[in-house]
Every structure is written in C-alpha cells, then in structure tokens.
KENU-358677 format. One line per field, with one value per residue (C-alpha): x, y, z; residue in one letter; residue number from 1. Coordinates in steps of 0.5 Angstrom, whole numbers, plus 500, padded with zeros to 3 digits. Each point is the difference from the previous one (the first is absolute). Layout:
// KENU-358677
x = (X, ...)
y = (Y, ...)
z = (Z, ...)
res = (A, ...)
n = (NUM, ...)
***
This chain:
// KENU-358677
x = (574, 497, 506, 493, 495, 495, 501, 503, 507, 506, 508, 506, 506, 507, 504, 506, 506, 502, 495, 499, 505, 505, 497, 499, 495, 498, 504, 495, 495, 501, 495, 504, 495, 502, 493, 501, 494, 497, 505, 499, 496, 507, 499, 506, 503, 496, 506, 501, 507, 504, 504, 506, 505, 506, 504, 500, 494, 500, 495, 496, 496, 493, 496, 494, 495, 495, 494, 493, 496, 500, 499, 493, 502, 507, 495, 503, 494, 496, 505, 497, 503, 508, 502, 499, 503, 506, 500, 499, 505, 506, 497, 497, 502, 497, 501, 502, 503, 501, 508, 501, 496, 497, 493, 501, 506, 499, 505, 500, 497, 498, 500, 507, 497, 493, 497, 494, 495, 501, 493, 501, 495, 506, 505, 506, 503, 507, 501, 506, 505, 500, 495, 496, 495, 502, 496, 505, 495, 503, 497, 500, 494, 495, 501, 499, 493, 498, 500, 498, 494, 498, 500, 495, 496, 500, 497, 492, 502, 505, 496, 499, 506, 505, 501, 506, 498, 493, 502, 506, 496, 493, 496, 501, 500, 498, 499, 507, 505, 505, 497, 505, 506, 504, 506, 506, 504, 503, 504, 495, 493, 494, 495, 495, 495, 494, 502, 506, 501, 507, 502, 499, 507, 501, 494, 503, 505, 494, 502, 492, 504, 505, 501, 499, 500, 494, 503, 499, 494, 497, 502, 498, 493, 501, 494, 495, 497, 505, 495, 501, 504, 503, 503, 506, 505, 502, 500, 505, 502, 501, 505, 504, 507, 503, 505, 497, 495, 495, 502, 494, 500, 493, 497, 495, 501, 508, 503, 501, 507, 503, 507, 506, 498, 507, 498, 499, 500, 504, 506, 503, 493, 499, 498, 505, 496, 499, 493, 495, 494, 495, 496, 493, 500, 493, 503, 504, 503, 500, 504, 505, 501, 502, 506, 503, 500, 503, 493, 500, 505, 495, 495, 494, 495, 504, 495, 503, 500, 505, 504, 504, 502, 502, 505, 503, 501, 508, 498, 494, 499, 495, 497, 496, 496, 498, 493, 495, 494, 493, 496, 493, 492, 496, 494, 494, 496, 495, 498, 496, 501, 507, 497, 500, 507, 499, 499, 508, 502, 498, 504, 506, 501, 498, 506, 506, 506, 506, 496, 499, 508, 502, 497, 500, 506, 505, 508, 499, 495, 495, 499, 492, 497, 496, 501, 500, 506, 506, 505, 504, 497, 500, 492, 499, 498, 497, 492, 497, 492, 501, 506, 502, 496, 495, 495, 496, 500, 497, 494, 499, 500, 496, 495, 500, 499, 493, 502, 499, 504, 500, 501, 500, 506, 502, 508, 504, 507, 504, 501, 507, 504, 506, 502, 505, 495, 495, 504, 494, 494, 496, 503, 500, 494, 497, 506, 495, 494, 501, 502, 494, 495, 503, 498, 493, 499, 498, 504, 498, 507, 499, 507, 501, 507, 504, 501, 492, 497, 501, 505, 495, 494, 505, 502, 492, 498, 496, 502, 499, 505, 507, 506, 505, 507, 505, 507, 503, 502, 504, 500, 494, 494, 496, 503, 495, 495, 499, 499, 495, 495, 501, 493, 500, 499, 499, 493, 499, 499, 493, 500, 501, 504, 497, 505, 504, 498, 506, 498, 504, 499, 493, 505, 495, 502, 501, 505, 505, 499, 502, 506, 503, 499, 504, 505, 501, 501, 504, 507, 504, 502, 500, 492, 499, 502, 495, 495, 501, 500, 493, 497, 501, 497, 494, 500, 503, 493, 496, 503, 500, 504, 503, 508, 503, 507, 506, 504, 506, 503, 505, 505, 503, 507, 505, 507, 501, 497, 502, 499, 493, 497, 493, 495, 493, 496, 501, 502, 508, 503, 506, 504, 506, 499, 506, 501, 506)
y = (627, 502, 503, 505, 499, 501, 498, 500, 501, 499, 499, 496, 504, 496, 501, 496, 503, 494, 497, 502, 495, 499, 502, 508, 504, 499, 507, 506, 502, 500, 496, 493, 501, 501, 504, 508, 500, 495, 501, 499, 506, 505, 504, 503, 494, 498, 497, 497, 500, 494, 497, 500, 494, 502, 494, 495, 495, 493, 495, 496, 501, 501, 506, 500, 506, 503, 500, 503, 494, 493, 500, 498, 497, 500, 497, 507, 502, 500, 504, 506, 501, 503, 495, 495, 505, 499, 492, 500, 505, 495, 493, 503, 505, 504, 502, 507, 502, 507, 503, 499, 505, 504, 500, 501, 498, 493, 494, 493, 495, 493, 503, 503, 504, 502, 504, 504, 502, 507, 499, 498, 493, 495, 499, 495, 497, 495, 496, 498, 494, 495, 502, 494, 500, 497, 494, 499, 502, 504, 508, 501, 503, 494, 501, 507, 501, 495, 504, 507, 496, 498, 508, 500, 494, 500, 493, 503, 497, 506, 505, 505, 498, 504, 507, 502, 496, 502, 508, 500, 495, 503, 494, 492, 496, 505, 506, 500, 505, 493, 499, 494, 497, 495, 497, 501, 495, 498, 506, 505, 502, 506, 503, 504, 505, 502, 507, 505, 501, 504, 497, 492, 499, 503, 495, 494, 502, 499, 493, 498, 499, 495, 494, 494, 492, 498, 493, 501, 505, 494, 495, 504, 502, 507, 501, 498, 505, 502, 497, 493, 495, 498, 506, 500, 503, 506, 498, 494, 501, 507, 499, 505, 503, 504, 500, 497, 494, 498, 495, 497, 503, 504, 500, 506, 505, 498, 500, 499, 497, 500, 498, 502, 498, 495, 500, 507, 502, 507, 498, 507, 501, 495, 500, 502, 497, 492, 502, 505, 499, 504, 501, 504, 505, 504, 505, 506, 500, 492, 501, 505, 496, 494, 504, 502, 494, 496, 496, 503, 504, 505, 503, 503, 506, 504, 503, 508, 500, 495, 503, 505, 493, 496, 506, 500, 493, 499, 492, 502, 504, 504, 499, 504, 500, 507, 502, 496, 499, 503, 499, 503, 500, 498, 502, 496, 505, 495, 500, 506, 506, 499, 501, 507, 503, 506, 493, 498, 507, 500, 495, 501, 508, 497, 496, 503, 496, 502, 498, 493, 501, 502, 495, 493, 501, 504, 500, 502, 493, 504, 506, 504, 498, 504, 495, 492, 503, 500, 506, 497, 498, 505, 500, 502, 507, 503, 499, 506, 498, 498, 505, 497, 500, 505, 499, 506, 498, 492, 504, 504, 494, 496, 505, 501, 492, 496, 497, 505, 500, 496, 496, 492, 496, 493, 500, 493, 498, 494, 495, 496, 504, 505, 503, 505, 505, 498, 498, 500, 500, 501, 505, 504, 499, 502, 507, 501, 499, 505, 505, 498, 501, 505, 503, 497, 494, 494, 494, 493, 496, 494, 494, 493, 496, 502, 492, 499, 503, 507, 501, 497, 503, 506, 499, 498, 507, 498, 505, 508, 502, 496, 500, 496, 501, 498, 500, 500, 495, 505, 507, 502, 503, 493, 496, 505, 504, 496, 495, 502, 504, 496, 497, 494, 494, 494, 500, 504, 495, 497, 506, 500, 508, 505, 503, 504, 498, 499, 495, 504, 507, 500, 505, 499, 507, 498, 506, 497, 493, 503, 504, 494, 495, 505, 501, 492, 499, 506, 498, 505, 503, 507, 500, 494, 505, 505, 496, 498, 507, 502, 492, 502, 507, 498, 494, 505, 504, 495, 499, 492, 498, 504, 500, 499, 499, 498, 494, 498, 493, 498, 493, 498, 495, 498, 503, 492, 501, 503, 501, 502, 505, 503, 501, 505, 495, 496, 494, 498, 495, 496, 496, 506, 499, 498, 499, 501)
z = (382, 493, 497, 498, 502, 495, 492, 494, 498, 504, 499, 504, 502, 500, 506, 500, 498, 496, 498, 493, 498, 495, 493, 498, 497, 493, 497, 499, 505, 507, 502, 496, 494, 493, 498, 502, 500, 504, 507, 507, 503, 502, 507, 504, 503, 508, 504, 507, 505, 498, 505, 498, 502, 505, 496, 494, 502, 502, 498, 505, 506, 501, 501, 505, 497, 505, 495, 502, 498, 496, 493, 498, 493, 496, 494, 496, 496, 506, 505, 502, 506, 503, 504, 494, 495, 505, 499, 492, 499, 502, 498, 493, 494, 495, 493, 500, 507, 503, 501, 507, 505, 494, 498, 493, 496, 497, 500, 498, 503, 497, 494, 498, 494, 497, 495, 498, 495, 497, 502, 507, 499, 499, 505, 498, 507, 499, 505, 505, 498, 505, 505, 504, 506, 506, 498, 494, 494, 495, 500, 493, 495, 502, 507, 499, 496, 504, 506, 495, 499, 507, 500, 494, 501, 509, 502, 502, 507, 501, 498, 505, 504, 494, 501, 495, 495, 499, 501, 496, 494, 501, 499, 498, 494, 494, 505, 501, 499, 497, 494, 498, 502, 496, 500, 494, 503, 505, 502, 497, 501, 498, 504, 497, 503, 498, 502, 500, 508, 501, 507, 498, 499, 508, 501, 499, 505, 505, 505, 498, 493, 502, 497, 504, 498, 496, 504, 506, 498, 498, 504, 506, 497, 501, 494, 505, 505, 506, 506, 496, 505, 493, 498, 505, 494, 504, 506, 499, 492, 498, 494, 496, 498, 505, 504, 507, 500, 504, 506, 501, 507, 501, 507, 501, 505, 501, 494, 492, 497, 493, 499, 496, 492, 498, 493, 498, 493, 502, 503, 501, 505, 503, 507, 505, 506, 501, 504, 501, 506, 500, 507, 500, 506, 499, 506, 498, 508, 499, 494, 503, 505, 497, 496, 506, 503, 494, 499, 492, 497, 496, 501, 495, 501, 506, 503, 500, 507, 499, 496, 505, 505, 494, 498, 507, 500, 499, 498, 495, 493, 498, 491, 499, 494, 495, 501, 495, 503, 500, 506, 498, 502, 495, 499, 496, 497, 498, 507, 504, 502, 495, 494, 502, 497, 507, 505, 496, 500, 509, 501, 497, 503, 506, 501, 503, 497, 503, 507, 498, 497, 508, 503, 496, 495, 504, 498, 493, 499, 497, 495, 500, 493, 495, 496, 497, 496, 503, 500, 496, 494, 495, 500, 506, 502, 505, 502, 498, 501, 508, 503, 507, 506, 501, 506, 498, 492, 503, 503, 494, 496, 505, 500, 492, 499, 501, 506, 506, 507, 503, 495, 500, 497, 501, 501, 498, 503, 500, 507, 500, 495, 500, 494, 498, 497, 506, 506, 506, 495, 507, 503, 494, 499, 507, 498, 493, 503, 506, 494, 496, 505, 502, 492, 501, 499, 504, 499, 502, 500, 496, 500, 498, 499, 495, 497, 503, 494, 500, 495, 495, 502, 500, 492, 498, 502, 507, 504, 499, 505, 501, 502, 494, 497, 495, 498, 494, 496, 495, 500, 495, 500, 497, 506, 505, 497, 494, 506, 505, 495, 493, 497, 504, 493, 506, 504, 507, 505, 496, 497, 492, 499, 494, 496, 503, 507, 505, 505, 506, 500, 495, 497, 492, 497, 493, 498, 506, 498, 493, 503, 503, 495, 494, 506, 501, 493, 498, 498, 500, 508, 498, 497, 505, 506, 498, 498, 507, 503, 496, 503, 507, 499, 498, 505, 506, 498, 502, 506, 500, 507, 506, 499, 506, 501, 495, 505, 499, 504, 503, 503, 506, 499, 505, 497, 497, 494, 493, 494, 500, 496, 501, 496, 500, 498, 505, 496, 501, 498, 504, 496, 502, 508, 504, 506, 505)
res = (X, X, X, X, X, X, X, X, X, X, X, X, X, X, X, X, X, X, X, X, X, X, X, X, X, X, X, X, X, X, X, X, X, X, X, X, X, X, X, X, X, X, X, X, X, X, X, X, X, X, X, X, X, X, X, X, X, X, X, X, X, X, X, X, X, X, X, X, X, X, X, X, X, X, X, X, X, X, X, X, X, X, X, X, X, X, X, X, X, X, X, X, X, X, X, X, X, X, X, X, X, X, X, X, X, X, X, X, X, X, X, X, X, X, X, X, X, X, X, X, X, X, X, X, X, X, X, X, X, X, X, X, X, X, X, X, X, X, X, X, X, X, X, X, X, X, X, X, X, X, X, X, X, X, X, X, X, X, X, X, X, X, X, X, X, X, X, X, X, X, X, X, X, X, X, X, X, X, X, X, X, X, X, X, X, X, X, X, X, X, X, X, X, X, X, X, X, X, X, X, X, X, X, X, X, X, X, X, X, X, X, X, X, X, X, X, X, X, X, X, X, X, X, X, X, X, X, X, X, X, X, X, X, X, X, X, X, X, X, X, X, X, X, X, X, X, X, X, X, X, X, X, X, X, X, X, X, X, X, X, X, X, X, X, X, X, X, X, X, X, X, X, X, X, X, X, X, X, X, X, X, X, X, X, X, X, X, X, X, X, X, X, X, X, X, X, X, X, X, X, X, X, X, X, X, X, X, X, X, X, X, X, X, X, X, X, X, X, X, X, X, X, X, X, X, X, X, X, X, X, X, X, X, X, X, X, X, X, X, X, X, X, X, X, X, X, X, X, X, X, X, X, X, X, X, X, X, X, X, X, X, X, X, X, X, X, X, X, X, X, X, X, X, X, X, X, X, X, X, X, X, X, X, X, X, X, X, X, X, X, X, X, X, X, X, X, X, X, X, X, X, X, X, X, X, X, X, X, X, X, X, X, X, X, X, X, X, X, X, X, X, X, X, X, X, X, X, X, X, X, X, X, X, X, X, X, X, X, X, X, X, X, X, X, X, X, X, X, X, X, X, X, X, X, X, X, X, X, X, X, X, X, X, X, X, X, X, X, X, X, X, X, X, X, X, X, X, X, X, X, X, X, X, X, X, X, X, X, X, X, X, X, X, X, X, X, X, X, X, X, X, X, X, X, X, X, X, X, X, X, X, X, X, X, X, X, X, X, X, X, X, X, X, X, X, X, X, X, X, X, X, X, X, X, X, X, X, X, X, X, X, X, X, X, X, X, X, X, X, X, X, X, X, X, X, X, X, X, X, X, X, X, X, X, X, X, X, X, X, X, X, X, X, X, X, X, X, X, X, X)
n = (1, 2, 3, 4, 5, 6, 7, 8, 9, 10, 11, 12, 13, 14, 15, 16, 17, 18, 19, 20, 21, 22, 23, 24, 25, 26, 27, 28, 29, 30, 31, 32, 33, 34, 35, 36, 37, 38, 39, 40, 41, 42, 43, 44, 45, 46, 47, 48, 49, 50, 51, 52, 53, 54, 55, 56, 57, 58, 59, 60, 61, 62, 63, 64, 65, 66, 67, 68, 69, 70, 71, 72, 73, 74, 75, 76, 77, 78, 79, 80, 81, 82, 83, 84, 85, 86, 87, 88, 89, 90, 91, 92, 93, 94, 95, 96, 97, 98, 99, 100, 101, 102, 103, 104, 105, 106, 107, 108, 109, 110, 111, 112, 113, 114, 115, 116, 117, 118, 119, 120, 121, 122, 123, 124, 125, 126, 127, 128, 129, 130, 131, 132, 133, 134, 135, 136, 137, 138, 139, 140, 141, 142, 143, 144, 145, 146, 147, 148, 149, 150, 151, 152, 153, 154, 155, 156, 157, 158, 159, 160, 161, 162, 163, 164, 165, 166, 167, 168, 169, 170, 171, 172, 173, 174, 175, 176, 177, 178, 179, 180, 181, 182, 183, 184, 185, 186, 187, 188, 189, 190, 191, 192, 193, 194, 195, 196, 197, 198, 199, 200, 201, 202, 203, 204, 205, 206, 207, 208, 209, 210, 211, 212, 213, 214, 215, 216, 217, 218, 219, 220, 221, 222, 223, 224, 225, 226, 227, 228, 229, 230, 231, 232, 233, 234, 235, 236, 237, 238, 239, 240, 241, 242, 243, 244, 245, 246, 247, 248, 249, 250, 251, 252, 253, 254, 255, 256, 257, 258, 259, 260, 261, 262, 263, 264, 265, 266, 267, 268, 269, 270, 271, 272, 273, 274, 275, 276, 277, 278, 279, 280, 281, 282, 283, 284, 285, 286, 287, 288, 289, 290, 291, 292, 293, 294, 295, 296, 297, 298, 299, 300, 301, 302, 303, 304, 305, 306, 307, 308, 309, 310, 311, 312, 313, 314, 315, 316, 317, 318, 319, 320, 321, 322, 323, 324, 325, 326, 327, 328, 329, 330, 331, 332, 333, 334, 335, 336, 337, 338, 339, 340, 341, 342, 343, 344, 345, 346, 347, 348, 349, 350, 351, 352, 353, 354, 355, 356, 357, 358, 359, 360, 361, 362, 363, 364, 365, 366, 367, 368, 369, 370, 371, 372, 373, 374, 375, 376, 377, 378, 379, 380, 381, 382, 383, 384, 385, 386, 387, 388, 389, 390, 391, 392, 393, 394, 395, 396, 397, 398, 399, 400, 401, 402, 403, 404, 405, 406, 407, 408, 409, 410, 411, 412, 413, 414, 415, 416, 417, 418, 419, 420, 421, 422, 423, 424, 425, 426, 427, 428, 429, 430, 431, 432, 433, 434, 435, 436, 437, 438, 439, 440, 441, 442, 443, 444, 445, 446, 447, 448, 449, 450, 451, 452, 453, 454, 455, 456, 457, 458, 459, 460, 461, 462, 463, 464, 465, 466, 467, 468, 469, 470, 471, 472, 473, 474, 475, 476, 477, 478, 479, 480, 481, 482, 483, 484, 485, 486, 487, 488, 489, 490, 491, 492, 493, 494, 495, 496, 497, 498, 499, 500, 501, 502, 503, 504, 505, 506, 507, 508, 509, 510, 511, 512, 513, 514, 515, 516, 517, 518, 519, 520, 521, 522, 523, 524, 525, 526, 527, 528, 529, 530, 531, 532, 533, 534, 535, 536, 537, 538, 539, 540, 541, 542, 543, 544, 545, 546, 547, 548, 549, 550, 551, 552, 553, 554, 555, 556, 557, 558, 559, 560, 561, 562, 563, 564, 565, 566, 567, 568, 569, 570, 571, 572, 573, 574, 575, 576, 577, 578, 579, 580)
***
C-alpha cells in the first residue's frame, strides 16, 4: 500500500504510548518549538482506543504480528508502503515525533530541542546525548547531515523509487525545498530552507526521515539503484536508533523478525518485548483465522464484516482506529471526455454513497464523502458544488456535457489490494459501474495490480477514471488536497509539467494552485483554516475527483496483549506492547 497514492506531502503519526522518550518540550508552543509563529500545524486532536494493560507490564515475549504483506524496502527514504512504515517505525527514529495517538502535537524525538527563524527558513535541531545505532556508531550532528543530505542530493539510482522525499522537498540538489544543512557541532546542527512551509517540522516526523547508519548504508550499497544484487542494505542491514533491531531474519512470504534493542538510549522506553514476527497473510478471512487459531496475535485491516465475530470472542479484543481515510476516484481532466466539467459533475450525482456504505463498510466502517476534508478539520465544509446522489441531476448534466449517452468511458480499479478506503475494489466498482451506467454511461472496465504498475500509472495521470485513496498522515488540509491537486514539480511519466499542471487530476487552474499554496505557507492556524476553506471552494468548483467514502480501520488481538495505542494514521509504534 502507498500510504496515498499519488503525490506531495505526507506526515507520520507516532502511536506508541511511551514512545516519545525521556526529554520534554522546549517550553513555548505546543508543538516543542521555540518560534510561535513557526508551529506544528494545530487540528482538534484525531485519536484511537488504546488497549489498556489489565496489570503492570512484563518484559519479554515475543509477539506474532498477521500483517497484510512484506515489506518492499526498509531503505526509509524510499518507503512508501504500510507495512514498511510498520517495520521502520520500531527499528528507526526521527527528529521530531508525534505524541502518542495524536496527528498533531509534537514531541521530541532524536532532537530534544530545536528553534526556528522568525522568518521560518532556519530550523536549530540539538540532539540527544548518548545515542548510537545498532552497529555501534555514534548518531550526532555528522550522522544526521549526512542522512538531510542524502535527502537533498539522492543518489540518481534511487530516483524514482522515493515517494515522500521528492513530494515533501520538491525536487533534487538546487531544486529542493533544503537549501543547506550544516553541522554547528557535535550535538547541533541547521537546515535552511529555500522557502517557509508551515508543516515542515510535522514533516520531519515522517518515517521516510528516520535517521539511519551512514555505516551500514555505505556498507551495504544502498546508493546503488534497488535491483543491484550489491544493494542488500535493507534486507539485511537496516540500522537505526530505535528501541527493536532487525534480527537478520527475513524470509519472503513467511515472515520478518526484529528483536528487542539492548543498548537503547532511552531507557525509560525501552522495548517491553524481547521479539516481534511479522507474518504476510494477504487474505482478510486467512488472517481472522489465524488469530482464532493462535497463529498471530494481532491482526490489521479487519474486514468490517468481522468486526461483530471479533467482539463476541471472549479470548480476543477489538481496536479500532478514528476515521482518517479518504477513499476517492480520481478523475484526470487531461484525458477525453473528463475535460468536460458536466462529465465530472454526471459522475459524482450518479454515485449513490451510502449504498456503497451498506454494502462494503458495514459496522460503522464507513461515512458517505462529500469531501477529501474530513469533518474534523476546521476547514472542512460541506460540498456546495456537488450536493449528494441525484439520478436525474446525472442525466441532466450528461446531457449537458460534449459527451452524449451513451457515453463511452474507461473505469480503472486495482487487483490484489484491500485497503480501509477500498475494501473490494472490484465490487465496488462493478456497484458504481451499475450506478453510472444507469446515469448514461457506457463503461469498459479496466484493472491492473496494485504493486504491478497501477499506483504509478495512477500517480503519472495515465488514467481518467480510477478508483485511488489516501490516509492521513496528520490531520490538515496539506497532507490531502495539497497532495492530490498540487503542481506536480517532478515529470509525469516521460512528460515534463507546465505550471501549474498537476500530474494526477490535470487539475491546472491557476487560482486553485495559488490558494493552495498561500494556505500551505501560511503560519498562523487561524488565517491558514480560512485560506483552506476559500482553496477548496475554488477547488470543489471544478470538481476534480468523485469522494466516496471516509473509513476509518480497525485491529483484531488476542486479550494477551497490552499497552498498544492506535494511531489514525496508521503508524504505531510498539516498544510499549507487552504480552501476558
């Protein structure tokens, strides 16, 4: 899974209840830093159901995680995927981190402080004391300028395989947002930027970010391109800080291993656990089984029609996870008949959302959209260009388009991928395609694999209609909008972009990309939501996607394990899981 599945800036949540270690925030603003006017993005706190511990924990044990796949890399600047961010998160760290559960708040991470500029270009980090990487070099303000100009400066060979590196810094060498990093000494070190953005600190937060070994990354030639035999970094050297290591235990299609970190800086937070296995079971029902049986002990992505037979099982407990998710079809207004605002407009009346809630997101796993907003963000509001389902209004727009009925379209959805937002990608798009048809169009089904080529052909604007989605990494309109209809700075495929050209959509008018990008720049949270609320009226009038849902998810665990705490955004961390 693409934690999106398309382009620019995405954020990390930290999930982990006792995960953010032992320093405490610089005094000030909320979010650690010393410059008010420079903060974390502030939105209404976006939290899960932590599992409470019956009694005091107890070290040791290890944990047997059903997870939906392997990893694909664990080279964190390269990471795109879930169940990589789920491995990254325990055996790497970050700069900045986000209090347990929340998509917001920051805390320390590696960096116990840090300061920015009154004009929000120069960001001050001061390090930990004491902390090394599982090989045994030290992690100081070398080591970290070292991984901040791997970041700028990407090997070519690697280019094209980073997603969160190109999309948060916009480009390579002088075309990235970093415009330098040097060290101060061995504890301190500065990034400047080219450019304010509001929500860097959050971004630095993201797992792609962690700081890894410039040992072992050497080493283990992981500047060469990924299908180099030489490059075997992360599957057998992947080195950071955290509280778990790798255990040199990797065997595609069974399982991945890391073990407890003896020597970990914190102290007060280290690992309760002395092992966690991670086993790929691709099935939903495979995966329920396995967790009844006593195969795993946790299960991810319960299907909603689960949920009821996990509640009733005295020896299991249900976590779920607040709505964060967007699950969406894109539709490419550079390819025919989508250029015609009527033809996007069909669409999105002809959708009956709440049906496709009965029918795939039962159980409360699913809200009808209106929006990529969700209704907790302070900008969100309601849709006021596209008002909910209306056949008739379908037809009438139809009708009104260049693209008569029967009206011939090509319809995109994924094979070999179930995601909160987009459960059975095939059946709901045999549901829509009944509904669209049913407002004049004539629709040819179209598919391919989800890690087969679709989500790049997706993100490069090769398809009009199709079925994509996102989840949250923190909760602000950048993290979405910003995302999916921003100028796109990198090529389209083979294809260089005009500005203010968005790869994606094609969404090129020039007022919504000037909205966005006052919003995205904007620092004060006040002025920022109402840049927000005014960028996606303009960007709602054109009618850029179809939303359909906003999902939350879900976890299945035996009632053995504790002190997990759920994060939105899917990305939690476990050095405060115990088992009894």
């Amino acid at each position: 899974m693409r934690k999106k599945l398309a382009s620019l800036l995405a954020i990390a949540a930290l999930a982990a209840a006792a995960c953010s270690g032992s320093a405490t925030p610089v005094p000030g603003t909320p979010g650690a830093t010393t410059n008010p006017t420079i903060g974390p993005v502030a939105t209404p706190a976006v939290t899960g159901t932590p599992v409470a511990p019956t009694s005091t924990a107890v070290n040791g044990g290890t944990w047997v995680f059903g997870s939906a796949s392997d990893p694909t890399t664990l080279d964190a600047i390269l990471m795109q995927d879930g169940e990589s961010i789920r491995i990254a998160q325990q055996i790497y760290e970050t700069l900045v981190k986000l209090e347990p559960g929340s998509a917001s708040t920051l805390v320390p991470g590696l960096a116990k402080s840090w300061e920015a500029s009154a004009d929000g270009l120069t960001y001050t980090f001061h390090l930990q004391a004491g902390v090394k990487f599982t090989d045994g070099t030290a992690f100081n303000a070398d080591a970290a300028v070292y991984n901040v100009n791997r970041w700028k400066n990407l090997p070519v060979p690697l280019q094209g395989s980073d997603y969160y590196d190109i999309t948060v810094f916009g480009g390579y060498g002088d075309q990235s947002l970093i415009s330098s990093v040097t060290k101060v000494d061995d504890a301190t070190f500065q990034m400047v930027l080219t450019k304010p953005r509001a929500d860097f600190l959050t971004a630095m937060s993201l797992p792609a970010f962690s700081m890894q070994s410039p040992a072992a990354l050497q080493a283990h030639n992981a500047d060469k391109a990924p299908t180099d035999a030489s490059n075997d970094y992360w599957q057998k050297a992947p080195t950071g800080t955290g509280p778990f290591m790798f255990a040199g235990d990797f065997v595609p299609g069974d399982h991945y291993t890391i073990v407890k970190n003896p020597t970990y800086w914190d102290t007060a937070n280290a690992a309760h656990l002395d092992k966690i296995i991670f086993k790929p079971i691709a099935d939903s029902a495979q995966r329920l089984t396995a967790l009844k049986s006593g195969t795993v002990d946790t299960i991810d992505f319960v299907d909603p029609n689960q949920l009821n037979d996990i509640k009733s099982d005295s020896t299991l407990q249900l976590v779920t996870r607040s709505p964060l998710d967007i699950g969406r079809l894109n539709i490419n207004q550079s390819v025919k008949p989508f250029d015609d605002i009527n033809v996007r407009k069909a669409i999105n009346y002809a959708i009956d959302r709440q049906s496709l809630i009965d029918a795939f997101f039962p159980n409360g796993a699913g809200q009808p959209a209106d929006s990529d907003l969700l209704p907790s963000m302070p900008a969100y509001q309601k849709n006021a260009t596209v008002t909910g389902f209306d056949l008739q209004k379908a037809k009438d727009a139809l009708a009104a388009s260049n693209c008569q009925a029967p009206c011939k379209i090509d319809f995109w959805y994924p094979d070999s991928v179930s995601r909160p937002y987009m459960l059975d990608p095939k059946g709901e798009f045999e549901a829509i395609r009944t509904m669209l048809e049913a407002a004049g169009f004539q629709v040819t089904p179209q598919h391919k694999p989800w890690k087969g080529g679709y989500l790049t052909d997706e993100a490069n604007g090769v398809y009009g209609l199709a079925f994509i989605g996102w989840i949250y990494d923190y909760a602000d309109p950048a993290d979405g909008p910003g995302i999916f209809f921003s100028t796109s700075l990198a090529k389209c495929g083979s294809k260089t972009p005009t500005t203010p050209h968005n790869c994606e959509a094609a969404e090129d008018n020039p007022a919504v990309a000037a909205a966005m990008a006052k919003a995205i720049a904007e620092p004060d949270e006040a002025t920022r939501t109402q840049d927000w609320i005014a960028a996606m009226a303009l960007l709602n009038a054109d009618v850029p996607d179809a939303p359909l849902v906003w999902a939350g998810s879900a976890l299945g665990m035996t009632t053995k394990i504790h002190g997990f705490v759920p994060s939105p955004t899917q990305t939690e961390y476990y050095n405060s899981v115990w088992k009894s």
